[in-house]
C-alpha positions in Angstrom: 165.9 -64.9 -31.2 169.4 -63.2 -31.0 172.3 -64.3 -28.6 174.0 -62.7 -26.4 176.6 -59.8 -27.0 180.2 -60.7 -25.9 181.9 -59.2 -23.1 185.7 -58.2 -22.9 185.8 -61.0 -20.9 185.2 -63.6 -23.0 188.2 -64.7 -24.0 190.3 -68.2 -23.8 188.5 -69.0 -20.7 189.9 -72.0 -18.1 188.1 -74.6 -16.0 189.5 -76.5 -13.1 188.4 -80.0 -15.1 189.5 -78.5 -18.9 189.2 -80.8 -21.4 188.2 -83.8 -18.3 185.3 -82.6 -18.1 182.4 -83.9 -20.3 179.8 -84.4 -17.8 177.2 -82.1 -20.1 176.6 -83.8 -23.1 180.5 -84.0 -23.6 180.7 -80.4 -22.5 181.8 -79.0 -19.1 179.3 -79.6 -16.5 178.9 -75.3 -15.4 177.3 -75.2 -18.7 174.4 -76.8 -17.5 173.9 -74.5 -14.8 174.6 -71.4 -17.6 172.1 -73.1 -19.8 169.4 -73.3 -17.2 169.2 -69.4 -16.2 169.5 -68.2 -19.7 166.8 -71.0 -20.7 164.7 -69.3 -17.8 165.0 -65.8 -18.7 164.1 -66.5 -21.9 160.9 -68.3 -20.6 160.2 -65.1 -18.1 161.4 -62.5 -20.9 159.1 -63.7 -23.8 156.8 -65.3 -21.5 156.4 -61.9 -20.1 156.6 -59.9 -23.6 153.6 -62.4 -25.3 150.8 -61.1 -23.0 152.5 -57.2 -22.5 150.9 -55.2 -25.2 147.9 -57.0 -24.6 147.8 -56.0 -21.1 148.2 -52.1 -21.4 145.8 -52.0 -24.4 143.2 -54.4 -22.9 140.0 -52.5 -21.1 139.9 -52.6 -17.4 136.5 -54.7 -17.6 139.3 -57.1 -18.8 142.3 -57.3 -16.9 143.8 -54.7 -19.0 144.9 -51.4 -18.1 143.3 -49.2 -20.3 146.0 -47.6 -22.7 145.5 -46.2 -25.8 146.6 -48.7 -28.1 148.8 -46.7 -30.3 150.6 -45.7 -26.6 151.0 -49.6 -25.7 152.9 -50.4 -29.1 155.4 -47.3 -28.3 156.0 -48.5 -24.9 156.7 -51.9 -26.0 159.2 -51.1 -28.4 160.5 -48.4 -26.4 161.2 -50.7 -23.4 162.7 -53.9 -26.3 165.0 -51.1 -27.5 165.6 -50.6 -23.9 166.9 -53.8 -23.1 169.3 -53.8 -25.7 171.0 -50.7 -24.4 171.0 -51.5 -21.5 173.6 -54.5 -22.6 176.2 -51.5 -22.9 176.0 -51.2 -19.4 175.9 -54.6 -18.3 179.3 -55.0 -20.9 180.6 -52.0 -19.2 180.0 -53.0 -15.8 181.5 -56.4 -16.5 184.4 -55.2 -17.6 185.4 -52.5 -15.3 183.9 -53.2 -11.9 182.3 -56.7 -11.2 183.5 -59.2 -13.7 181.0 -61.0 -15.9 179.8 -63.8 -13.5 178.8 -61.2 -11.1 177.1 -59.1 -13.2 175.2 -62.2 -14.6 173.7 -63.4 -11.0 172.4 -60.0 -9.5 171.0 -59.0 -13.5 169.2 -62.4 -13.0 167.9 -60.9 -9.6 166.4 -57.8 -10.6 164.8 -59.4 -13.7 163.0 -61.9 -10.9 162.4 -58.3 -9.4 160.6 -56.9 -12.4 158.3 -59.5 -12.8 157.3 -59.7 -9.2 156.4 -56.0 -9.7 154.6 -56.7 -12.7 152.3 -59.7 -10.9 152.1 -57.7 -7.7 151.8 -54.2 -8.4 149.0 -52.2 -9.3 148.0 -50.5 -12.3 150.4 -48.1 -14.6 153.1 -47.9 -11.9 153.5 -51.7 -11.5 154.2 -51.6 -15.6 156.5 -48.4 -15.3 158.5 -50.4 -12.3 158.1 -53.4 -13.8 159.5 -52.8 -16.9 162.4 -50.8 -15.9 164.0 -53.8 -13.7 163.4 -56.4 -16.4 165.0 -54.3 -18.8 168.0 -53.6 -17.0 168.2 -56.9 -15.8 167.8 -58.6 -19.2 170.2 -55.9 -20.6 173.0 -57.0 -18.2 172.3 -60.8 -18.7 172.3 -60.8 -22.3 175.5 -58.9 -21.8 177.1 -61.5 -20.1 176.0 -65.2 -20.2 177.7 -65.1 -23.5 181.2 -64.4 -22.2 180.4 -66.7 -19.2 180.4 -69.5 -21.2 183.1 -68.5 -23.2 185.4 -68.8 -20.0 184.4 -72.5 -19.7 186.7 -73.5 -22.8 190.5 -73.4 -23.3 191.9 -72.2 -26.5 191.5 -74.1 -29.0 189.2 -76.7 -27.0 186.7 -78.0 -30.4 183.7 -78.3 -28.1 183.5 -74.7 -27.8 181.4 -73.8 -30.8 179.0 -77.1 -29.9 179.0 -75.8 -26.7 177.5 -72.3 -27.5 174.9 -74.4 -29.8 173.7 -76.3 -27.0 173.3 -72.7 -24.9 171.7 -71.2 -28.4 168.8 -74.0 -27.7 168.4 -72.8 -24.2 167.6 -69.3 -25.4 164.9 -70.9 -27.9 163.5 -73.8 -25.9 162.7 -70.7 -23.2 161.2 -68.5 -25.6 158.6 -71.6 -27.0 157.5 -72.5 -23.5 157.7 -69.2 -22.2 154.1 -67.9 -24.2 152.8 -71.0 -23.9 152.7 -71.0 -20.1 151.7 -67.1 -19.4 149.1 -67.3 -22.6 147.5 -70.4 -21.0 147.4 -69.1 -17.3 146.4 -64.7 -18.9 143.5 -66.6 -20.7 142.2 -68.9 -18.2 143.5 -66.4 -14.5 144.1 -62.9 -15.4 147.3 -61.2 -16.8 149.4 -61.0 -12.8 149.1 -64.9 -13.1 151.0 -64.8 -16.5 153.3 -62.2 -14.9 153.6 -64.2 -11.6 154.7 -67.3 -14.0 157.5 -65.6 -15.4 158.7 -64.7 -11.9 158.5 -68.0 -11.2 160.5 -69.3 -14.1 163.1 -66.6 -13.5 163.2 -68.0 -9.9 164.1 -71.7 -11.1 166.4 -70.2 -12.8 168.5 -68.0 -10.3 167.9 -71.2 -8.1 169.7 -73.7 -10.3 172.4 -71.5 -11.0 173.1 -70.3 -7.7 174.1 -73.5 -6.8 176.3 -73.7 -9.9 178.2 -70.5 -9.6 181.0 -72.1 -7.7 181.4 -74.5 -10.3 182.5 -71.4 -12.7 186.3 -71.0 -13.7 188.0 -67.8 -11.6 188.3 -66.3 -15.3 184.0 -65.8 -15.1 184.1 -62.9 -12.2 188.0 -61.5 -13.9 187.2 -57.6 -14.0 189.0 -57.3 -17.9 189.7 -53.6 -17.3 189.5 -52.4 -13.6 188.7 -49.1 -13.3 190.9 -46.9 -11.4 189.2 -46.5 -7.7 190.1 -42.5 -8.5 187.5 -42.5 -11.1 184.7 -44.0 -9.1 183.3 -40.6 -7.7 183.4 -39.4 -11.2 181.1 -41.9 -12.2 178.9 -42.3 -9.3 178.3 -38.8 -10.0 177.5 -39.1 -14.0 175.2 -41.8 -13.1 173.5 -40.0 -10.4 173.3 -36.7 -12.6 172.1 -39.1 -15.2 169.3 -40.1 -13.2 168.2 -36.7 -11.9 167.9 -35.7 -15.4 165.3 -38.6 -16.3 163.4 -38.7 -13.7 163.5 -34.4 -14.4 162.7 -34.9 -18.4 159.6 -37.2 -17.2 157.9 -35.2 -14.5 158.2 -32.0 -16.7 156.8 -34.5 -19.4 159.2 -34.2 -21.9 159.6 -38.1 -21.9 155.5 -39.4 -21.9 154.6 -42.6 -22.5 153.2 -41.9 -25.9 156.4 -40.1 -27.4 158.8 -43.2 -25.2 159.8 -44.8 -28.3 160.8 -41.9 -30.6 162.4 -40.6 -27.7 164.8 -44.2 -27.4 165.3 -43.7 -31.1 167.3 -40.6 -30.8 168.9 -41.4 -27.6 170.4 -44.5 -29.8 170.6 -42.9 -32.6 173.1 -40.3 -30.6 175.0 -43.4 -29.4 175.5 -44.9 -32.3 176.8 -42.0 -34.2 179.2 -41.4 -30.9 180.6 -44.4 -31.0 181.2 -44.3 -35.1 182.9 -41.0 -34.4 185.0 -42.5 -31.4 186.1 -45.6 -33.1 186.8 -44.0 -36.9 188.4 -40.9 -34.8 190.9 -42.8 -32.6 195.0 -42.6 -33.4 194.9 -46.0 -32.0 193.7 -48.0 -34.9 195.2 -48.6 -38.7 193.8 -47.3 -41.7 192.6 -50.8 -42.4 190.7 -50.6 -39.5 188.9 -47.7 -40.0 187.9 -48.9 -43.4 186.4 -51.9 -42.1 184.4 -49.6 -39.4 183.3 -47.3 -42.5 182.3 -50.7 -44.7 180.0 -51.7 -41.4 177.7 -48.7 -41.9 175.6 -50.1 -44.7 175.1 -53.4 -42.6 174.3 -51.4 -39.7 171.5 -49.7 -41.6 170.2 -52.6 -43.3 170.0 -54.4 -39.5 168.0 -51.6 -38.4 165.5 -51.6 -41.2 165.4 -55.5 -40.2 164.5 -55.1 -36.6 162.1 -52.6 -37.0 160.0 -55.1 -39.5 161.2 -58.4 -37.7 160.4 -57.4 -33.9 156.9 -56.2 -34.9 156.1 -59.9 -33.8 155.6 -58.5 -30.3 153.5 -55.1 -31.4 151.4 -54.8 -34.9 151.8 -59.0 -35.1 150.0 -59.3 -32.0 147.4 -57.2 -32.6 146.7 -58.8 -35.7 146.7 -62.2 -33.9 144.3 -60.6 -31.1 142.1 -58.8 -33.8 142.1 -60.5 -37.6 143.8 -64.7 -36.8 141.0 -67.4 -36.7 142.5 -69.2 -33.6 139.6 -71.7 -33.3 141.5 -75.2 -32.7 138.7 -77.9 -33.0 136.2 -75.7 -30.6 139.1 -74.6 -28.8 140.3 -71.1 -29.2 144.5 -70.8 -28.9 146.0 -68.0 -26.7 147.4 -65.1 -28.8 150.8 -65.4 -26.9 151.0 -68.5 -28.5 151.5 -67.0 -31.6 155.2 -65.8 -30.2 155.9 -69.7 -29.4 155.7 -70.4 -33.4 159.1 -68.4 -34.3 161.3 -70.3 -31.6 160.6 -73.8 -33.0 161.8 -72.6 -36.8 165.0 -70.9 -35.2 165.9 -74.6 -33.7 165.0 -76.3 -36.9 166.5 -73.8 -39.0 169.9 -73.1 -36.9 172.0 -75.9 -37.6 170.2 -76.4 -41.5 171.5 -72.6 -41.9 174.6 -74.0 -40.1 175.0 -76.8 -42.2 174.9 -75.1 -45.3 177.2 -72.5 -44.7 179.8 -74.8 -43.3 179.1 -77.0 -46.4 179.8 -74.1 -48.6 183.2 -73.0 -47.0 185.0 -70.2 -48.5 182.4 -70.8 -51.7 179.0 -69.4 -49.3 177.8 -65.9 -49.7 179.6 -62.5 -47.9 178.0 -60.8 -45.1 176.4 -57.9 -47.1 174.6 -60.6 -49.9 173.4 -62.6 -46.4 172.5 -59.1 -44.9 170.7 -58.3 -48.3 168.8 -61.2 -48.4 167.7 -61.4 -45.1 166.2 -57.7 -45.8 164.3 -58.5 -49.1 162.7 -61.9 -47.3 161.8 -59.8 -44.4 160.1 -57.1 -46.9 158.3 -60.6 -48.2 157.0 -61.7 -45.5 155.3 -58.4 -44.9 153.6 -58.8 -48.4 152.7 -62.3 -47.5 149.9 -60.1 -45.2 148.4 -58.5 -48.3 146.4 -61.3 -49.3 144.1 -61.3 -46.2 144.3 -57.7 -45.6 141.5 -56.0 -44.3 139.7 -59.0 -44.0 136.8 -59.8 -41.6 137.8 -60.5 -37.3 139.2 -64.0 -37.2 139.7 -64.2 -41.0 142.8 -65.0 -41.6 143.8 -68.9 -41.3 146.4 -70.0 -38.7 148.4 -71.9 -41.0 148.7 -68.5 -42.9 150.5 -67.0 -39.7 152.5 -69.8 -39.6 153.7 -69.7 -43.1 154.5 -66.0 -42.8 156.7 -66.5 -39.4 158.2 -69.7 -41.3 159.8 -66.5 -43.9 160.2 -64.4 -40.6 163.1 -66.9 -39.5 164.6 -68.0 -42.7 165.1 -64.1 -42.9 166.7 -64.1 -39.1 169.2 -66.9 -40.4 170.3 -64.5 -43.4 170.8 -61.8 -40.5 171.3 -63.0 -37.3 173.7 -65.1 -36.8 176.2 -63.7 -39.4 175.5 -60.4 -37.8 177.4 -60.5 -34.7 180.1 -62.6 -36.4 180.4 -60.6 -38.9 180.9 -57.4 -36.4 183.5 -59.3 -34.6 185.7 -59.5 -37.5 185.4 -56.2 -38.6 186.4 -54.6 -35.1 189.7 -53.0 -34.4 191.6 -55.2 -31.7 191.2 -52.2 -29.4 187.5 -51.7 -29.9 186.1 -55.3 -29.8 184.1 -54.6 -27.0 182.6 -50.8 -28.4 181.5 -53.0 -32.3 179.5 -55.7 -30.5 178.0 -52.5 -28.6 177.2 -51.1 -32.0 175.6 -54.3 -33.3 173.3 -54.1 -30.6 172.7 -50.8 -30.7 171.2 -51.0 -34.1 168.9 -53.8 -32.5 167.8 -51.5 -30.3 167.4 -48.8 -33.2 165.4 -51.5 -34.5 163.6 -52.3 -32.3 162.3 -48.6 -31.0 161.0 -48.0 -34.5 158.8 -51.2 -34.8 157.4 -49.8 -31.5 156.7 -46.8 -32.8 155.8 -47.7 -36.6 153.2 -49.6 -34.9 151.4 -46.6 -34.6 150.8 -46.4 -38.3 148.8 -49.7 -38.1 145.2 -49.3 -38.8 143.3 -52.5 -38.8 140.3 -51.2 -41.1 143.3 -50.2 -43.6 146.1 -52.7 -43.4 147.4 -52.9 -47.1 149.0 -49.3 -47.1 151.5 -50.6 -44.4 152.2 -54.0 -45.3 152.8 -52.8 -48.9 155.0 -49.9 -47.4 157.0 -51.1 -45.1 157.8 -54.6 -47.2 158.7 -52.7 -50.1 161.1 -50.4 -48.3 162.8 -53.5 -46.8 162.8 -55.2 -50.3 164.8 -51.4 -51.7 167.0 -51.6 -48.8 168.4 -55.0 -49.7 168.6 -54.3 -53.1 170.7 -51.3 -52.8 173.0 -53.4 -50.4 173.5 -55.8 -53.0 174.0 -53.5 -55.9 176.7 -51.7 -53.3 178.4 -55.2 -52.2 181.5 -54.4 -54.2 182.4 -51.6 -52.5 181.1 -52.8 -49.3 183.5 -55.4 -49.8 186.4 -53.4 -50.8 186.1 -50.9 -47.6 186.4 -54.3 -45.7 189.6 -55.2 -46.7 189.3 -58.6 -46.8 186.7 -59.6 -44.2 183.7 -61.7 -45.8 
C-alpha cells in the first residue's frame, strides 16, 4: 500500500487547539475524522479492486461479464495507472482552485458515485462509468488527505510524524477488511453485492467526516496558488477540448478496451518525460538542483520496473489465486479476494520494524538507490518463488506458499515504498516540490499500466517462462542500480 502524494498545501499547518489538543491518541482530534474516510476508501478501493478482474473475466452464467481475460488484466491496470494520474489533477486542483479540504470531501463523493454505478449499473457500461468516477475520485483523495493532515500540526509539533503513522494504519486496516467483506458477500450474493459494499463503506466514510470537516484548521481549504480568474476560460476550455478528444479517440476506436493499458503507458510516459524537461529546463533552479533531478532518473526507472511486478497482486496474482491456489480451509473454500487481505497485515507488521531499523541505523542505514536496489532484486525473488509450483495441477499450489511469497512482496515495498516519496521530496527544487511528488507517482502509474498489460503474457498451461522472465529482469535492474550508486550518489549532491 502507498500513501498519499503531498499537496502544495501541506505545509506547517495550524489548529485552533495546537499543541492542546490530544483528544486522538495524543494527537489532534480532526485526525480521527481524516483517518476514518481514508480507512474507508481504502476498504471501498481494494474492497472494490479484489473481486474486479474477476468480474469482467467471469462468464455471464456467473455473474461475470464475459471479457476476454487478456482484456480484463489491461483494463485493470489501465484504470490502477489511472488513478494515479489522476492525483496530478486532484494536486493541481488543490492548489489553484479549491484548496485541499475541498477537494478531499467532493473526491470522496464521486468515489461513493463510482461504486454505486458499479452495484447498480448494468453490464460493460456500469464498469466503463464505474471505473471512471472511482478513479478520479481516488486520484484526487490520495492527492490530498496527505496534505490535510499535514495542516493539523504546527512546525515543529513532534506528534506529526506519529500522527501520519496512525493515518498509514488507516490506509492498511481498510485494505485488509476491504476484500474480506466484498469476497465474502461476491462468493456467497453475486459481484453488485461486493460492489454495493464498497459504496457502503465509502458512505461511512463521507458520513463521519462530514461531520468533522469543521473541525479542520482554515489552512486545510487555503488555495496555495490561486489561479488568476483571467485564466479560468483558458482552462475550462483545455479541459473541455481535452474531453472532446477522448471521448473522439474512443468512438473512432483508437482507445479500445483491449489496447487501454498500453495506451495509459504512453500517455505517462509523455508526462513524465514533460515534466523531466520542464523541471531540468527551468532558469529557476541551481545547478545543484538540476543534478539532483538528473540523479532521480535511475530511481524512477527502477520504481517502474517495481510496480509493474508488485501491482500484479491485483491481475496475473489473482488469476493464479482463482485458477492454480488450493483454498480449501478445513472443508471450507476461502474467497480469492482474500488473497489481497494477506499484503495489508505484513505492511502494518513490517512498517514500524522497517521504521525501527532505519531510525536505529541513523546516518549508518543504507542510501536510497541501495534501498531502491534491493527492493528490486527481492521483488524479482518473489517472482521466482512461483517457479517451484509452476504449471502445476488446479488448486495445487499450497496457501501457505502464497503467503510466503506476499510475505517477500512487502519486505520488498519497505525497501521501496516508503523511502520513495521521501526520498523525492529531498531531491526536489524548492520551486518544483509539488511537480517531483507528481513524478513519483507518475512512475506508479507507469507501473502500474504495464503489470496490466504484462498480464497479457500470462499463460496458465506455461507459467515458468514469465515468472523466470520478468523476476530476472527485476533482479538486472537492481543490480545495475547498485553497481551505478556511486554516481547516482554523486549527481545528488549530497541527498541520501
Amino acid at each position: 500500500m502507498i500513501a498519499a502524494a503531498h499537496s502544495g498545501t501541506d505545509a506547517a499547518g495550524t489548529t485552533g487547539r495546537g499543541n492542546q489538543d490530544t483528544r486522538f491518541f495524543g494527537q489532534p482530534w480532526p485526525l480521527w475524522h481524516i483517518f476514518g474516510v481514508e480507512m474507508w476508501e481504502r476498504f471501498s478501493f481494494y474492497g472494490m479492486q479484489g473481486i474486479l478482474l474477476l468480474y469482467m473475466y467471469y462468464s455471464v452464467a456467473e455473474g461475470g461479464l464475459g471479457i476476454d481475460q487478456a482484456t480484463a488484466t489491461g483494463i485493470v491496470g489501465a484504470y490502477g495507472g489511472t488513478v494515479y494520474l489522476c492525483t496530478i489533477l486532484g494536486a493541481w486542483l488543490a492548489d489553484r482552485l479549491f484548496g485541499s479540504e475541498r477537494v478531499l470531501f467532493w473526491s470522496a463523493v464521486v468515489i461513493m458515485a463510482g461504486h454505486i454505478g458499479l452495484a447498480l449499473l448494468p453490464s460493460v457500461w456500469g464498469l466503463g462509468v464505474g471505473l471512471i468516477l472511482v478513479a478520479v475520485g481516488s486520484g484526487g483523495l490520495k492527492a490530498n488527505a496527505t496534505a490535510v493532515v499535514g495542516t493539523l500540526y504546527r512546525a515543529g509539533d513532534t506528534r506529526r510524524d506519529a500522527g501520519f503513522s496512525i493515518f498509514y494504519l488507516g490506509i492498511n486496516l481498510g485494505a485488509f477488511l476491504g476484500p474480506l467483506v466484498t469476497g465474502f458477500l461476491q462468493t456467497n450474493y453475486g459481484f453488485h453485492w461486493g460492489f454495493g459494499a464498497a459504496a457502503v463503506g465509502m458512505a461511512i466514510g463521507l458520513v463521519q467526516y462530514s461531520f468533522g470537516r469543521k473541525e479542520l484548521p482554515t489552512s486545510a481549504s487555503v488555495v496555495a496558488n490561486p489561479l488568476p480568474r483571467s485564466r479560468y476560460g483558458a482552462v475550462i476550455g483545455i479541459a473541455a477540448a481535452g474531453i472532446v478528444v477522448i471521448v473522439a479517440l474512443v468512438l473512432l476506436r483508437v482507445i479500445r478496451a483491449d489496447n487501454l493499458a498500453a495506451v495509459v503507458i504512453i500517455v505517462t510516459l509523455v508526462a513524465a518525460i514533460a515534466y523531466f524537461f520542464v523541471i531540468t529546463s527551468s532558469k529557476q533552479i541551481s545547478s545543484d538542483d538540476r543534478s539532483r533531478v538528473i540523479g532521480f532518473i535511475p530511481l524512477f526507472i527502477v520504481n517502474v520496473g517495481f510496480w509493474s511486478l508488485y501491482q500484479q497482486q491485483f491481475t496475473v496474482l489473482t488469476i493464479y489465486s482463482d485458477q492454480r491456489l488450493n483454498r480449501d480451509i478445513l472443508g471450507w473454500e476461502m474467497p480469492v479476494s482474500w488473497v489481497n487481505s494477506i499484503n495489508p497485515v505484513f505492511v502494518i507488521l513490517l512498517s514500524g520494524i522497517f521504521a525501527a531499523i532505519w531510525t536505529k541505523l541513523g546516518p549508518r542505514q543504507p542510501s536510497a538507490p541501495v534501498k531502491f536496489a534491493l527492493g528490486a532484486i527481492i521483488m524479482g525473488v518473489a517472482f521466482l518463488l512461483f517457479l517451484p509450483w509452476a504449471n502445476g495441477a488446479p488448486n495445487s499450489t499450497p496457501l501457505l506458499a502464497i503467503v510466503l511469497i506476499l510475505f517477500v512482496f512487502t519486505i520488498a515495498e519497505m525497501f521501496i515504498s516508503p523511502p520513495g516519496l521521501s526520498v523525492t521530496t529531498k531531491l526536489a527544487p524548492e520551486r518544483f516540490h509539488t511537480q517531483m511528488v507528481a513524478l513519483y507517482f507518475l512512475s506508479v502509474a507507469l507501473g502500474t499500466s504495464i503489470a496490466g498489460w504484462l498480464a497479457q503474457f500470462y499463460n496458465p498451461d506455461d507459467e515458468v517462462p514469465y515468472f523466470t522472465i520478468l523476476g530476472a529482469i527485476a533482479i538486472v535492474l537492481g543490480i545495475a542500480l547498485w553497481l551505478s550508486v556511486k554516481p547516482v550518489l554523486a549527481l545528488m549532491k549530497g541527498v541520501r
